[in-house]
N, C-alpha and C positions, 0 to 999 in steps of 0.2 A: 759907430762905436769908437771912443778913444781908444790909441794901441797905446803901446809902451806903458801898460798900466796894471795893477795887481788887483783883484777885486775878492773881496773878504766878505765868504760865504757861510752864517752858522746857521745850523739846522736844528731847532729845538723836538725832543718827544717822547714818549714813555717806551719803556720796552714793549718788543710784539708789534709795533704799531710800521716801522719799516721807514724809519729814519735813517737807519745804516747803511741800508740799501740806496733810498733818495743821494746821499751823499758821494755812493761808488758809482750809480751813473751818471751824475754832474762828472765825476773824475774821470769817468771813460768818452766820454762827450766833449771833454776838454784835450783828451790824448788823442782821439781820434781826428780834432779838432786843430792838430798841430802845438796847442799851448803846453805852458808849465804850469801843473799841479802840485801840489800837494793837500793833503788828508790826515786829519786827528780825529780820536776821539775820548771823550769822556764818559763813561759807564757807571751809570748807578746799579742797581738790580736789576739789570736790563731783564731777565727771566721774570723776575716779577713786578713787573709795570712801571721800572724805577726809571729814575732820570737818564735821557740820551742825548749828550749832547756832542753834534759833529760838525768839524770846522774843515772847510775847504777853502783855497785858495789858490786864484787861475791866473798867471800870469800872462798876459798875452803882449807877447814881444820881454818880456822881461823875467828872467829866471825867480824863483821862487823857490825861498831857502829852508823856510818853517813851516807848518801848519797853522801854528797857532799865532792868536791876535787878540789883542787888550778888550776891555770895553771901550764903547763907544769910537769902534773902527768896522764893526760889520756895514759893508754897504746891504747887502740883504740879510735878513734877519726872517730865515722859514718856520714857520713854528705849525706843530703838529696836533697839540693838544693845548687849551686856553692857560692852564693853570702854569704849565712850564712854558709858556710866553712871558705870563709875566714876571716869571725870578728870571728867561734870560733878557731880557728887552735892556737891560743896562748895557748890552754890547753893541746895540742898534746905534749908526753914527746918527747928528743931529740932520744930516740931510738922507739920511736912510730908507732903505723901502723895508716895509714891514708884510708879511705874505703870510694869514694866521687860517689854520683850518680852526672852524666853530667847535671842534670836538672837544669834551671833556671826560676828563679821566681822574674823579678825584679820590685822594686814597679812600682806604675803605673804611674810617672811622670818618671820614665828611660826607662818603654816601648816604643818605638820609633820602629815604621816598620823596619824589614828588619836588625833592630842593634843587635839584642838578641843575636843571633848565634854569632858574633862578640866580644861581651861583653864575653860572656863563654868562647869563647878560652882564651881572654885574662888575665880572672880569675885566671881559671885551669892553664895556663900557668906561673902564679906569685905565685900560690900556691907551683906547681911541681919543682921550680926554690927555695922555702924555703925548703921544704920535701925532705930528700934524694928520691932521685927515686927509689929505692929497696923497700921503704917503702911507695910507693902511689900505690890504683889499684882503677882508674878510671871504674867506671860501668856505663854502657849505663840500669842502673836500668829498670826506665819506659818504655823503647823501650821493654825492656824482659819483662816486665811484659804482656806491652797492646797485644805482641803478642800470648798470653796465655788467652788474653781474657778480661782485665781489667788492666787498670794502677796503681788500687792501689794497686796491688800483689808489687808494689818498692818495699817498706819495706821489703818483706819477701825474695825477691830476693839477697837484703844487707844483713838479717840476713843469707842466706845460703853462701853468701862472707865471712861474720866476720868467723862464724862457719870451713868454711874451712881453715881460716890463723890462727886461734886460736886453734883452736883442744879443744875449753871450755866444749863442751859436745857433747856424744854421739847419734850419730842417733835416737837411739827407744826415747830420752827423750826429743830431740827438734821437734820430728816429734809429740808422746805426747799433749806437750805444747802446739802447733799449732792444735793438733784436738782439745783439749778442750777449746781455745779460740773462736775459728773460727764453723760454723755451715754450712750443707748444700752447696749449690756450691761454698760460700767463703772460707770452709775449703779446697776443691780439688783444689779450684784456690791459695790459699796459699801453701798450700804444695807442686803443683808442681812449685812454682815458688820459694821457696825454693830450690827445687833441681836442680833448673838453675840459681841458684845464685850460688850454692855452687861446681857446676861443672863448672863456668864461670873463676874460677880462678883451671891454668891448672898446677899446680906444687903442690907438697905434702909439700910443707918447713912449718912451723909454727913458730911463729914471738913470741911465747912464750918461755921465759928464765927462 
């Protein structure tokens, strides 16, 4: 992993869905981790399904003054839901890693029976057609989750994706973060859906220069 370097984390996703959360255990994995952090975020309706968007930034060996960062300087780019990928993906840099759960969530005058599934291929596929494709890994997040027990382990499932392309931090310190977040069977249900996120991506390369 390069040190002396700042790395520009945004987390795209609709309220309810636990992007706020995703965001405060990157920042306690980063503290516990010895780095500098910092944490923003942007709120739509978050109580009702509205836009969440949260920007973290890890300095490692290097203080870290702001949270926030322009477009096209995320080095990762998490997205949680298809539809809010693609209004944030302008923040994605050109050598970017993009980390997108399949879920969709479209407002309720676009829900229309039977079109959903339809609308998300088409997304994902105008996304993956801007993204070089070396640099997208599509996650079936909530399917992993719910079948561990609960859907909202997403999050934690994407943070053991990021983890695994990033190499940001070590095991004992994200596992750590996530006991002390997380309590009783939402901590076993986050952690092992952490290590099926983090096993779900099947190569050792890391997308860190």
């Amino acid at each position: 992993m390069s040190k002396d370097k700042v790395f520009n984390i945004l987390i795209s996703s609709v309220g309810g869905q636990g992007g706020l959360t995703l965001s405060r255990v990157i920042a306690l994995s980063a503290v516990i981790s010895g780095y500098y952090v910092r944490t923003g975020e942007t709120l739509g309706m978050a109580q009702r399904f509205g836009s969440v968007v949260s920007y973290v930034r890890v300095g490692i060996g290097r203080e870290v003054y702001s949270p926030l960062f322009s477009f096209n300087e995320a080095h990762y780019v998490v997205c949680m839901e298809v539809l809010e990928c693609a209004r944030t993906l302008k923040y994605l840099r050109d050598d970017g890693v993009l980390i997108l759960d399949n879920t969709i969530k479209p407002p309720t005058s676009m829900s229309l029976a039977g079109k959903n599934s339809t609308l998300r291929e088409q997304v994902i596929k105008q996304i993956t057609n801007i993204v070089k494709p070396e640099n997208v890994i599509v996650v079936p997040a909530r399917d992993i989750a719910s079948s561990l027990g609960s859907s909202r382990g997403a999050n934690m499932v994407l943070l053991g994706v990021l983890n695994r392309v990033s190499g940001l931090f070590v095991k004992e310190k994200i596992e750590e973060a996530i006991s002390n977040f997380f309590k009783g069977r939402a901590k076993e249900l986050s952690l092992r859906a952490y290590e099926e996120g983090y096993r779900y991506v099947n190569h050792q390369q890391t997308h860190i220069t």
